[in-house]
VOBA-1610 file (N, C-alpha, C; in pm, whole numbers, padded with zeros to 5 digits, always signed):
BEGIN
Unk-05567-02358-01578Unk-05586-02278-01699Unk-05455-02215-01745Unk-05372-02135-01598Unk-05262-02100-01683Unk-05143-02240-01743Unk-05159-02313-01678Unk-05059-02425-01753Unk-05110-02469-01872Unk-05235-02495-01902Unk-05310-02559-02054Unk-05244-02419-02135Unk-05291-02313-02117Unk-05240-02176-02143Unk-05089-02152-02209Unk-05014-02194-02089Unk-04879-02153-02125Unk-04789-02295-02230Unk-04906-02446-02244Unk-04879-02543-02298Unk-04936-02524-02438Unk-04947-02404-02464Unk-05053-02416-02622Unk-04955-02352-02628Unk-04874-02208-02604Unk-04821-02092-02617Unk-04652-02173-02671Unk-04655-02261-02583Unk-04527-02318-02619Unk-04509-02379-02782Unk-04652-02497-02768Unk-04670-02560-02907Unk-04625-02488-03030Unk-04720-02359-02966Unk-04741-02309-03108Unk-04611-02203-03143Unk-04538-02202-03063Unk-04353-02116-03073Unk-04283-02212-03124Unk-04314-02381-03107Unk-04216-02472-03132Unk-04275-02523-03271Unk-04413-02491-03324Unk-04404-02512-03489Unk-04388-02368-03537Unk-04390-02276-03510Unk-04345-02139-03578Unk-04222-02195-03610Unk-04162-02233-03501Unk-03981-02214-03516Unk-03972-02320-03640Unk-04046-02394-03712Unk-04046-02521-03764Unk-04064-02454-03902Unk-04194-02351-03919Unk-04244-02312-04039Unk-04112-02251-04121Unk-04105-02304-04251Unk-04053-02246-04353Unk-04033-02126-04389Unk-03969-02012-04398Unk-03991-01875-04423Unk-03991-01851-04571Unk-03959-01913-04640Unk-03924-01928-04786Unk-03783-01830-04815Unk-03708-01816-04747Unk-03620-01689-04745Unk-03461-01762-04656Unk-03397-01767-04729Unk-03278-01829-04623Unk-03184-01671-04588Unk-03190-01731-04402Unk-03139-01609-04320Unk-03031-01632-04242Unk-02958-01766-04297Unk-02779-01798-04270Unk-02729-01664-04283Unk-02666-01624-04202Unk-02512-01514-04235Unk-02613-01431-04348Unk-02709-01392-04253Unk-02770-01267-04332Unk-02789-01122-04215Unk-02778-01002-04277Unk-02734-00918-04163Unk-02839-00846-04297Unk-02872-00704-04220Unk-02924-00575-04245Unk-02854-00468-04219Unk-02879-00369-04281Unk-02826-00191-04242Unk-02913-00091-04326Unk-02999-00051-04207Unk-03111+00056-04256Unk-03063+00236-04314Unk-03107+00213-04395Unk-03032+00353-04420Unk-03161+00459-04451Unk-03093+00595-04500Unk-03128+00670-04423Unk-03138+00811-04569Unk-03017+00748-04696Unk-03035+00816-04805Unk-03148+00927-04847Unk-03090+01019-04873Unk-03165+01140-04997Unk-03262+01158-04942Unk-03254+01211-04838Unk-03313+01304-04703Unk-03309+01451-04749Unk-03472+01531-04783Unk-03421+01682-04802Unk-03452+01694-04920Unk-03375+01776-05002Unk-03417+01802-05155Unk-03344+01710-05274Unk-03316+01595-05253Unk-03221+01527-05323Unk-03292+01505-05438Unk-03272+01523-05579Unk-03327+01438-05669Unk-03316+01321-05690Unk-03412+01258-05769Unk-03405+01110-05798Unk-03311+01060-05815Unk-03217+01091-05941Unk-03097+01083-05983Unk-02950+01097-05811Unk-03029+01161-05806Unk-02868+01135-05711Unk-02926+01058-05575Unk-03090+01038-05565Unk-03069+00906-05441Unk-03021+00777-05529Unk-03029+00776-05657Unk-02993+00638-05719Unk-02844+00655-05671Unk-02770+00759-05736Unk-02639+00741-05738Unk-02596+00688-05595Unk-02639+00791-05494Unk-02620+00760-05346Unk-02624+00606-05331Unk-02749+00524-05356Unk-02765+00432-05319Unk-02693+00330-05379Unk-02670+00347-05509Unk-02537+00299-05595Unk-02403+00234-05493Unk-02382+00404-05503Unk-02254+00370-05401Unk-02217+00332-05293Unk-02365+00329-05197Unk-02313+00242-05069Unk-02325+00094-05073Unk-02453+00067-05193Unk-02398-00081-05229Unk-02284-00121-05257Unk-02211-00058-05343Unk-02090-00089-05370Unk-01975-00094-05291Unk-02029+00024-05175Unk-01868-00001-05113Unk-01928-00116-04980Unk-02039-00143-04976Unk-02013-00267-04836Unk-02009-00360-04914Unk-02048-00399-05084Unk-01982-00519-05135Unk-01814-00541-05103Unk-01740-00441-05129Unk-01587-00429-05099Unk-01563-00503-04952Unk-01611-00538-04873Unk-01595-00600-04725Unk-01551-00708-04745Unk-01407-00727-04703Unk-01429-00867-04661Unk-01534-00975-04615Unk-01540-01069-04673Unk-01645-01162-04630Unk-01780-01190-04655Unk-01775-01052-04774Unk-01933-01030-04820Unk-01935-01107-04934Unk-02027-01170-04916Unk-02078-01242-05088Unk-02186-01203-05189Unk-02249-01122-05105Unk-02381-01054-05176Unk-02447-00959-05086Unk-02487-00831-05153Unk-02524-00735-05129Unk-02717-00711-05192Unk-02759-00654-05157Unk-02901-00570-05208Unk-02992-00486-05145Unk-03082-00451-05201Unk-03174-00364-05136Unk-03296-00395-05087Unk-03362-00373-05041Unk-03510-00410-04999Unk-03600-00266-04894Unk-03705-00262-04891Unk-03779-00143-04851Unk-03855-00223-04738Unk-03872-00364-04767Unk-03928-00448-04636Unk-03837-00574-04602Unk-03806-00589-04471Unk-03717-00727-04427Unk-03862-00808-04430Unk-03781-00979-04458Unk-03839-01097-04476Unk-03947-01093-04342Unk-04072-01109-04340Unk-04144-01165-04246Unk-04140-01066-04135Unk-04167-00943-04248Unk-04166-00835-04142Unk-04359-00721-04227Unk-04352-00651-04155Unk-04490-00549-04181Unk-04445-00472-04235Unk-04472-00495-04341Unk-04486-00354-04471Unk-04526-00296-04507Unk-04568-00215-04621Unk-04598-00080-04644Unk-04723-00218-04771Unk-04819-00120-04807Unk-04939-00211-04907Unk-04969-00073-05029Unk-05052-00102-05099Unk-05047-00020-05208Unk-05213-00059-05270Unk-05266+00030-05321Unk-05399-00045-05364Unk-05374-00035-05526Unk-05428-00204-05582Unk-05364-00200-05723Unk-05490-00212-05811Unk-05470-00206-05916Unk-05599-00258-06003Unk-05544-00315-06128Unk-05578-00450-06109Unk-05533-00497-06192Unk-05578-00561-06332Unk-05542-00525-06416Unk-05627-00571-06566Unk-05659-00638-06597Unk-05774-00653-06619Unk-05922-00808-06681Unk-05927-00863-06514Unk-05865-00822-06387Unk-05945-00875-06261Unk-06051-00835-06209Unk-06122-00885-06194Unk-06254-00812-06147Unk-06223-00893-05948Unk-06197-00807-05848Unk-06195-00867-05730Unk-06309-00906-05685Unk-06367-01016-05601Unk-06474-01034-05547Unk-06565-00949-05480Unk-06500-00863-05414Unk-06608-00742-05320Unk-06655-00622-05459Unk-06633-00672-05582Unk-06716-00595-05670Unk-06646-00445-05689Unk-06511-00440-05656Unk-06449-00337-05647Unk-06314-00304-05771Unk-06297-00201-05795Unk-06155-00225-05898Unk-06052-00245-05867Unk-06016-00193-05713Unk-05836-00281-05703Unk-05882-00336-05565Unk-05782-00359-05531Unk-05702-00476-05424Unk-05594-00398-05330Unk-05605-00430-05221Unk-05519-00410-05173Unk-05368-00508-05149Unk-05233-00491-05179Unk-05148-00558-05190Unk-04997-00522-05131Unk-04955-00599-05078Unk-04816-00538-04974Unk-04745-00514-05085Unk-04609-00446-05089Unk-04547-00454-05164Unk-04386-00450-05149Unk-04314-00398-05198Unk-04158-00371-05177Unk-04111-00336-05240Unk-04010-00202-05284Unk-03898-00142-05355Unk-03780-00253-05351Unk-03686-00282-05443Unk-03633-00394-05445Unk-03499-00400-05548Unk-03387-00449-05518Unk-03263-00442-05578Unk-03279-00553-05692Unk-03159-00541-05788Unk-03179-00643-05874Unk-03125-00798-05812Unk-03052-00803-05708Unk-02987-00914-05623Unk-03060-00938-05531Unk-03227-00876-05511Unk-03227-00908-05372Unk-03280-01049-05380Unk-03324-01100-05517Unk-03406-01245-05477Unk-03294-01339-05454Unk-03179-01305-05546Unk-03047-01429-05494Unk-02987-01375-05371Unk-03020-01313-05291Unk-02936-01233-05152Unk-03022-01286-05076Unk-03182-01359-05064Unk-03220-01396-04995Unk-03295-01530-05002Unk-03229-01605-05158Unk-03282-01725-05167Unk-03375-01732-05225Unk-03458-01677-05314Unk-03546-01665-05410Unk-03543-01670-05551Unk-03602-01769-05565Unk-03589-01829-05720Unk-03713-01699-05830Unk-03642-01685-05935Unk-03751-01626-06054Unk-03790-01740-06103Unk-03934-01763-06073Unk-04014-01910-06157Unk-04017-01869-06254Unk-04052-01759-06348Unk-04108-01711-06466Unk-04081-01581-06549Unk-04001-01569-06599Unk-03996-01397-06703Unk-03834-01405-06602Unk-03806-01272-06595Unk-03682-01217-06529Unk-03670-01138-06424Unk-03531-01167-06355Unk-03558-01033-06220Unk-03570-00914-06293Unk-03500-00794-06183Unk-03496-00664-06213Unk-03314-00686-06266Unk-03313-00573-06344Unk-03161-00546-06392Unk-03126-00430-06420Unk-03015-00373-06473Unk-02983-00238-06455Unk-03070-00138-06614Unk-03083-00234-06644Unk-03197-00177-06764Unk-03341-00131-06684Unk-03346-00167-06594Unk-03462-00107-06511Unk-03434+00006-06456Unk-03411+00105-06509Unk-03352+00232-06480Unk-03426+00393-06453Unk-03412+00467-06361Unk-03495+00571-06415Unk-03546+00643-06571Unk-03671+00667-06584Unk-03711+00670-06720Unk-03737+00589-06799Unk-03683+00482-06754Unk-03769+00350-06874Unk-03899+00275-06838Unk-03933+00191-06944Unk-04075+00134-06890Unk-04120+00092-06780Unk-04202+00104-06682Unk-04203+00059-06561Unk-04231-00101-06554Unk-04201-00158-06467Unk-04194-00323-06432Unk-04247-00334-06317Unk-04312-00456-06271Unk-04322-00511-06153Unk-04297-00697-06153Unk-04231-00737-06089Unk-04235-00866-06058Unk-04376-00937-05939Unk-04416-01006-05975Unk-04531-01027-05851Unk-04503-01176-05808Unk-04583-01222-05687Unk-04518-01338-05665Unk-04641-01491-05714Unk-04598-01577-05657Unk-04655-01706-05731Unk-04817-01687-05702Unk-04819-01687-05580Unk-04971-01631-05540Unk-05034-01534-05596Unk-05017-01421-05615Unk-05085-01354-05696Unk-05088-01360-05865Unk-04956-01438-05873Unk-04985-01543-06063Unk-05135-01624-06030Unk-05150-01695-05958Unk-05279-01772-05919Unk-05382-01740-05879Unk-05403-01636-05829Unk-05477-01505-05778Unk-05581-01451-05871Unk-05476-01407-05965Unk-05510-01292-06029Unk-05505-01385-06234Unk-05402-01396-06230Unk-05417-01433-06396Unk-05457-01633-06407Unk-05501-01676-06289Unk-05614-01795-06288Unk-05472-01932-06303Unk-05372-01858-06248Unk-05214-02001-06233Unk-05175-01948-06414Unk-05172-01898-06436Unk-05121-01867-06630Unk-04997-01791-06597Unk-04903-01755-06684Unk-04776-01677-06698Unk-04806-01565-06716Unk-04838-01461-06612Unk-04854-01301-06613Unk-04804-01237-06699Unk-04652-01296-06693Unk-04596-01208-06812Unk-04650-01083-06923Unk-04596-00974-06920Unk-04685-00910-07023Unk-04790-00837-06985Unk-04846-00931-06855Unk-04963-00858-06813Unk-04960-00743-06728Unk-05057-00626-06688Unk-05024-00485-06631Unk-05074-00492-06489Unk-05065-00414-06415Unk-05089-00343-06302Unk-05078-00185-06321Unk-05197-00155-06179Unk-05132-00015-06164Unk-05201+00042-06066Unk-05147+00143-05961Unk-05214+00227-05903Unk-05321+00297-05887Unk-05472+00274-05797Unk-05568+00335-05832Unk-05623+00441-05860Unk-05514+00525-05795Unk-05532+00681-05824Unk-05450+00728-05967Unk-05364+00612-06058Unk-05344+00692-06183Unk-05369+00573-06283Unk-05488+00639-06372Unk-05498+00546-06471Unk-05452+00519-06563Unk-05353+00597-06590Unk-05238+00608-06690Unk-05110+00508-06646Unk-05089+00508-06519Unk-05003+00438-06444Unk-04967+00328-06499Unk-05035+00245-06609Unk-05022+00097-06637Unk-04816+00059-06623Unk-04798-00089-06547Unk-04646-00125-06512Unk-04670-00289-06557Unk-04606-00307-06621Unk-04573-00439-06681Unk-04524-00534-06578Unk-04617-00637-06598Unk-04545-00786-06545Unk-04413-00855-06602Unk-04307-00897-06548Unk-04176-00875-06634Unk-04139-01041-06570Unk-04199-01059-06432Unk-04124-01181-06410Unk-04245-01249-06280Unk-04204-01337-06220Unk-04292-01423-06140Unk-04202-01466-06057Unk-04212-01446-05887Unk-04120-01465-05794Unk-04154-01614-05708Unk-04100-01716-05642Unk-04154-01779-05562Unk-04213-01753-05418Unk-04270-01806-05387Unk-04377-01736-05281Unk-04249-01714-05157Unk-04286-01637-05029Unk-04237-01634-04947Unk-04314-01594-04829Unk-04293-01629-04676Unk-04397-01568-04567Unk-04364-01369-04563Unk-04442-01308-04631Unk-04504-01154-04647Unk-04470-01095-04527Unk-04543-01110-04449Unk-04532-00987-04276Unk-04553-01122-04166Unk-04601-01211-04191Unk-04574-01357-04036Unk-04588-01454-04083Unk-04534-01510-04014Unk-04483-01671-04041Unk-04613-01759-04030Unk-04735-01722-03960Unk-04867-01802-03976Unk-04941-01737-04084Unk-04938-01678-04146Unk-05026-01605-04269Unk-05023-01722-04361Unk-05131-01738-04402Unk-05147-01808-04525Unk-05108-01701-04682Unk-05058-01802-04808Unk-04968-01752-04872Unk-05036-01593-04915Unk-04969-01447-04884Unk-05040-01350-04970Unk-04980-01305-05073Unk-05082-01269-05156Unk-05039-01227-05300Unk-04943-01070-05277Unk-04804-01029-05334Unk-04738-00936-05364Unk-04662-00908-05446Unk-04636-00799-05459Unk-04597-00715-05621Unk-04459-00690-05533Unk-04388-00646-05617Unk-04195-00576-05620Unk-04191-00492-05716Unk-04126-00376-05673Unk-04084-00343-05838Unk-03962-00276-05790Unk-03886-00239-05872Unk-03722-00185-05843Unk-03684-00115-05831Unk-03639-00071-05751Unk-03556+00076-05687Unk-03525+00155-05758Unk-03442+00086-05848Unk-03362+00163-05939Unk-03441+00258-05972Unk-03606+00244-06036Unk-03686+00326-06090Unk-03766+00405-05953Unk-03739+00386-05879Unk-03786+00453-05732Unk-03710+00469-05610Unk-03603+00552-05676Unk-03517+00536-05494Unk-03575+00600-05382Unk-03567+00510-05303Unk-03588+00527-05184Unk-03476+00472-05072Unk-03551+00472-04940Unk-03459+00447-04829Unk-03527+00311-04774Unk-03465+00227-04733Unk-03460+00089-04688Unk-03395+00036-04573Unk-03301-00109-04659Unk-03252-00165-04587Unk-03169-00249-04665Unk-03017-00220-04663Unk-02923-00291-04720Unk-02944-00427-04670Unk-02914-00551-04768Unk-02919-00667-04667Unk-02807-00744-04763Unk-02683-00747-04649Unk-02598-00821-04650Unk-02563-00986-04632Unk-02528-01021-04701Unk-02490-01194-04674Unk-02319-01191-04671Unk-02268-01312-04583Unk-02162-01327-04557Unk-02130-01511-04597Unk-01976-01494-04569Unk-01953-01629-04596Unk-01942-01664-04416Unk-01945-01604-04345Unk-01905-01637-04217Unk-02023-01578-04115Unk-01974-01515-03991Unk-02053-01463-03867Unk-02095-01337-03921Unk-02163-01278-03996Unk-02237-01154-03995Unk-02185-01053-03888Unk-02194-01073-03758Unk-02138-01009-03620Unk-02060-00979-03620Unk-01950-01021-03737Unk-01763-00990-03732Unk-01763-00844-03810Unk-01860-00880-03851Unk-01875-00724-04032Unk-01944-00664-03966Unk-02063-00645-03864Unk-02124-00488-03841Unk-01986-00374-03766Unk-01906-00410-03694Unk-01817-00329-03636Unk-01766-00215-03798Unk-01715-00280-03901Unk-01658-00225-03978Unk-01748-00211-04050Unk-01851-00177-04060Unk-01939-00104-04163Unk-01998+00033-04101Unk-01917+00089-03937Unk-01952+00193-03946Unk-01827+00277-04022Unk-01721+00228-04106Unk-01678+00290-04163Unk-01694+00354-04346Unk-01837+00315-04341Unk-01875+00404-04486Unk-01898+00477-04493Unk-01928+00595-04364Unk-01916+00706-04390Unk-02115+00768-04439Unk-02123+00888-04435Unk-02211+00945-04509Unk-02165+01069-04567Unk-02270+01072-04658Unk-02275+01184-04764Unk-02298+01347-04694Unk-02277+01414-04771Unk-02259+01579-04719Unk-02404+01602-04696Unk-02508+01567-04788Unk-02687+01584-04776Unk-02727+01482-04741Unk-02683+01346-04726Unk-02785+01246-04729Unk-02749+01192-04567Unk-02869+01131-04536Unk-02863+01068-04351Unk-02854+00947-04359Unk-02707+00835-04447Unk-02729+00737-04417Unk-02725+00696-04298Unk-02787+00604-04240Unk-02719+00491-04104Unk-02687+00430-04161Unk-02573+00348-04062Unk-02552+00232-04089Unk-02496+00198-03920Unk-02519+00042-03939Unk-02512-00011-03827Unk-02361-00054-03773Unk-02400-00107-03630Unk-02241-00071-03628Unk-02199-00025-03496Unk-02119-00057-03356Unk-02093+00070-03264Unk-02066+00176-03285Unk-01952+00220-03393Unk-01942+00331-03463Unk-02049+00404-03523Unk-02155+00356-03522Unk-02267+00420-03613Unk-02392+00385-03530Unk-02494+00432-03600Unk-02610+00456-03513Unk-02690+00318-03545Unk-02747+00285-03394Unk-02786+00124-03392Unk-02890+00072-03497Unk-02901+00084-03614Unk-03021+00067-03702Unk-03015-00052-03776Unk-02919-00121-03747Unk-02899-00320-03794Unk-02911-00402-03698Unk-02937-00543-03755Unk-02888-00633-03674Unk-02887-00763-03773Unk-02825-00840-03686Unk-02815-00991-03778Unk-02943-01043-03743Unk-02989-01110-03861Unk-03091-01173-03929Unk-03045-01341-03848Unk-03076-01387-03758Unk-03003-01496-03707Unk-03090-01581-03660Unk-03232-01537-03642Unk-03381-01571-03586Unk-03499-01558-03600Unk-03499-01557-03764Unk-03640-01549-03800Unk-03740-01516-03737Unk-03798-01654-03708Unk-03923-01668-03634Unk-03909-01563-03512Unk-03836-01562-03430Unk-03821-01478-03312Unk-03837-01386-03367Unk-03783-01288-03407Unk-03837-01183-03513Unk-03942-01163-03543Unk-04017-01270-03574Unk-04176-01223-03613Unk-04222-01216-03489Unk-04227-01316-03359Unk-04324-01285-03244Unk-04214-01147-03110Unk-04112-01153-03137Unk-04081-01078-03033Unk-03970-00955-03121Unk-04039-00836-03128Unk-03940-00729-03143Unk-03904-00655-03057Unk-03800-00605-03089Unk-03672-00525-02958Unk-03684-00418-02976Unk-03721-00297-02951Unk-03700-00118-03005Unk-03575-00124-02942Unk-03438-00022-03051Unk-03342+00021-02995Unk-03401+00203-02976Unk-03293+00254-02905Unk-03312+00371-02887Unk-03321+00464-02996Unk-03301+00462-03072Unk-03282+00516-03211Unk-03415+00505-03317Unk-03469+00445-03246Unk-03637+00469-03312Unk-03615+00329-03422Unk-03517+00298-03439Unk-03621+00150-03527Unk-03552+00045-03444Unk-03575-00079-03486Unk-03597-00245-03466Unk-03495-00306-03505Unk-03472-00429-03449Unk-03399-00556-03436Unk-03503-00657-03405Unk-03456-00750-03440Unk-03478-00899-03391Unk-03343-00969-03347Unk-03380-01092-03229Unk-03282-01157-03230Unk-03333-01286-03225
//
């Protein structure tokens, strides 16, 4: 029993490792941060967050920078939505749906095509109309495979809340690599700063750049991390997907790696 046992266990690690993530994780690295901790206003976690994008773009070797609130094929945060002219099957008004705060680079920082409408851009700004991008599955889901575009969402607790469909993302594996495809929404930081996870791409070893990114420093109010010996262990290179989804590492510092 334990050999039939430990011969399924294998199988099924050696087509994980096989499955597609929809997300390319070449010379892709992370750095969790830690921003506008305390009484910070909106306005200045944007700015904050502004600027540390900007200065680990300055790195040698970096080719692209962005933001994200969930790593690829990781467990995220969900949101209950209700969405307009859907009526869900359990006879209810919304849905429950994962979601993600999200940079305007993060779909080209991690290999993600816009099938339909547009990403996020700097016109997506605090105070302007709200947006959400959703992905192919929930285009099929929800508006019956048609171009969402145009079409709303919104939060069940505000009915006023209505956020425009602006674009249509290609699918990607959500929180594990065996999930069949789930439907999720994005919408952009810019209009919601928060704290995340920088995710860096390189032209080379990712591993060469965490040493020197504990030199960005933090702000007088804000708790960025960043990863790094110099800095507190809250990155790692993106180098193993799949491993990642079945085996996580706690560092001492209270969050996660994969390797």
């Amino acid at each position: 029993m334990l050999l039939v046992g430990a011969s399924l266990v294998t199988r099924s690690l050696a087509k994980m490792h096989n499955v597609d993530p929809g997300v390319a994780v070449a010379r892709l690295a992370f750095v969790a941060t830690g921003f506008g901790q305390g009484n910070a206003s909106p306005e200045e976690r944007a700015a904050r967050l502004e600027e540390l994008m900007d200065r680990t773009a300055t790195h040698p070797g970096v080719t692209a920078v962005a933001f994200t609130t969930q790593l690829p094929v990781q467990p995220g945060g969900s949101t209950t939505t209700v969405v307009e002219d859907y009526t869900p099957p359990a006879g209810t008004e919304s849905v429950e749906l994962p979601f993600a705060l999200m940079s305007d680079d993060d779909f080209r920082t991690v290999g993600l095509r816009v099938t339909a409408g547009r990403a996020f851009g700097r016109q997506d700004a605090l105070g302007t109309i709200p947006v959400v991008l959703v992905n192919e599955t929930a285009a099929r889901r929800f508006w019956d495979n048609t171009n969402p575009v145009g079409r709303r969402v919104r939060p069940q607790g505000n009915p006023d809340g209505w956020v425009q469909v602006v674009g249509v993302v290609a699918d990607s594996k959500v929180s594990s690599l065996d999930e069949r495809p789930s439907p999720m929404v994005c919408y952009p930081v810019r209009q919601s700063p928060a704290s995340g996870y920088i995710l860096v791409r390189t032209d080379g070893d990712p591993g060469a750049l965490l040493p020197d990114t504990g030199t960005l420093g933090h702000g007088p109010h804000d708790r960025t991390a960043i990863a790094g010996p110099s800095g507190p262990r809250n990155g790692a290179i993106v180098s193993s997907l799949w491993a990642r989804s079945v085996r996580p590492i706690g560092f001492s510092s209270g969050s996660s790696a994969w390797w």
